[in-house]
C-alpha positions, 0 to 999 in steps of 0.5 A: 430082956428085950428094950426098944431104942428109940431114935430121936432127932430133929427133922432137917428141912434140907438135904445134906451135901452129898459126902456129908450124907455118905458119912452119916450113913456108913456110921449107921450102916456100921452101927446095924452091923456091929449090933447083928454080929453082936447077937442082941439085934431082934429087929429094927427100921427107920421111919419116914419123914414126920409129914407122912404120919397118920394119927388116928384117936376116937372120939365118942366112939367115932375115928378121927384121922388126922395127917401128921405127928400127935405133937408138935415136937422139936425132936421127932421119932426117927427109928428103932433098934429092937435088941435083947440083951441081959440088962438095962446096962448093956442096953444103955451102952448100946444106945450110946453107940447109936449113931442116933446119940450124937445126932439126937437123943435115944430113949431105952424102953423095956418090952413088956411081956404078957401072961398069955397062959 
């Protein structure tokens, strides 16, 4: 069964020192090689800063852009893993490894896989 982690976190306004960022990075340089040699990596991607986000709604048939986010949130979506694994237990542990949860906070949601016959 496939889920999506999703990554939460709060937006840092400013940028880290330099050695801090390196060891923040190496933990999920270390995590995305763990989980591709494990076999259960599908796909995964870190997101842009919130600032660069689009949204997009209709409104009696007529699209409406507006710049950023949908919500104004404390955490903000970060990226994702897109892992299969057998059960939601094995997904949860591999969120809990996710350097994301130390960070922030990991959603686990299951893909949803449609009929197409």
């Amino acid at each position: 069964m496939q889920y999506l982690l999703l990554i939460y976190a709060e937006q840092r306004t400013e940028v880290p020192p330099q050695d801090q960022l390196e060891a923040e990075m190496a933990e999920w340089f270390a995590y995305t090689e763990d989980v591709r040699k494990s076999g259960v990596y599908v796909d995964g991607n870190a997101l842009e800063p919130v600032n660069t986000a689009t949204t997009v709604r209709l409104k009696a048939g007529e699209r409406v852009v507006t710049d950023g986010p949908f919500a104004e949130t404390r955490e903000v979506l970060g990226g994702y893993y897109l892992i299969d694994v057998p059960d939601l237990d094995t997904a949860l542990d591999w969120a809990a490894k996710c350097p994301g949860a130390k960070y922030g906070s990991m959603e686990i949601r299951p893909i949803t896989v449609f009929d197409q016959g």
